[in-house]
C-alpha positions in Angstrom: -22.2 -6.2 -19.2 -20.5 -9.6 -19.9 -23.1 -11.3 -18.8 -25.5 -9.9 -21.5 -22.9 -10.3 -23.9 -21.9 -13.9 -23.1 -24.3 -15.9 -25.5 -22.2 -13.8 -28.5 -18.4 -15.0 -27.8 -17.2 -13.0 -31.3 -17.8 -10.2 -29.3 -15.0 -11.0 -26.3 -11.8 -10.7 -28.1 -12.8 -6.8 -29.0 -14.0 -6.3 -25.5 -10.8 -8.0 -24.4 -8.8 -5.1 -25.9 -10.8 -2.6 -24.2 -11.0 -4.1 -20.3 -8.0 -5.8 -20.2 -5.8 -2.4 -19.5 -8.9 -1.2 -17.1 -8.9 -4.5 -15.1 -4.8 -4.4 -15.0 -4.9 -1.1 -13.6 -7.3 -1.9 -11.0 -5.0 -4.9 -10.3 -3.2 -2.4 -7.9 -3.4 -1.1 -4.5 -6.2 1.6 -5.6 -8.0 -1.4 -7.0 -8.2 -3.5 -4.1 -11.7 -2.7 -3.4 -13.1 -4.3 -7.0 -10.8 -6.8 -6.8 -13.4 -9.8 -6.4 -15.0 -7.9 -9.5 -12.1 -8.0 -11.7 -11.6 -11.8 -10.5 -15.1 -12.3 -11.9 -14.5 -10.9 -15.2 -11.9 -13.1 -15.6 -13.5 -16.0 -15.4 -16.2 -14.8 -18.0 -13.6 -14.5 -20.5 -12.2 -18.2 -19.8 -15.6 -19.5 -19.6 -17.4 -17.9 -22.5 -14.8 -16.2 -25.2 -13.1 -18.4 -28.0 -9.4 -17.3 -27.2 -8.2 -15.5 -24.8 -4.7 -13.8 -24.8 -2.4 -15.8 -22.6 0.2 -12.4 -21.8 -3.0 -10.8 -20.4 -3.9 -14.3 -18.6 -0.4 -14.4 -17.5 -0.5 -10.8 -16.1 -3.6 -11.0 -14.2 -1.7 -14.6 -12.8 0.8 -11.8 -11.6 -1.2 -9.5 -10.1 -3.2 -12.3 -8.3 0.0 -13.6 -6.7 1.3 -10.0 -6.1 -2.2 -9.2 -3.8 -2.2 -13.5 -2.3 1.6 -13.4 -1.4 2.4 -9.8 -0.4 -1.0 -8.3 0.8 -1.7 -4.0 -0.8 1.6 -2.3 0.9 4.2 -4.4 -0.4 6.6 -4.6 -3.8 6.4 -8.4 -5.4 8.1 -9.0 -8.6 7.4 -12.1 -10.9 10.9 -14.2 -11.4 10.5 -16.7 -14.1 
């Protein structure tokens, strides 16, 4: 799907809103298996939207550390 839509960028910040909570929630141990699917949508909306919304960059830096750092069983909370 974002690869059809990636030659129209205007069209990223609306599909932003509705992925972003979709992706999040698969950014959990019920997700695991689409991970590398959720790490590619990512970098469509770097590459090809015009702004992309840094909290929901920032989360998915979360949720990438969480899976790197403490593997699917295990509790991992962000200190900044």
């Amino acid at each position: 799907m974002l690869d059809s839509v990636s030659r129209l960028p205007h069209l990223f910040p609306q599909l932003e809103e509705i992925l972003f909570p979709i992706m999040q929630a698969m950014c959990s141990e019920e997700g695991q298996d689409v991970f590398e699917e959720i790490l590619e949508m990512i970098s469509y909306f770097t590459y090809f939207s015009p702004e992309v919304s840094f909290d929901c960059l920032l989360d998915f830096a979360h949720c990438g550390a969480h899976c790197v750092l403490c593997g699917p069983h295990l509790e991992f909370t962000l200190q900044v």
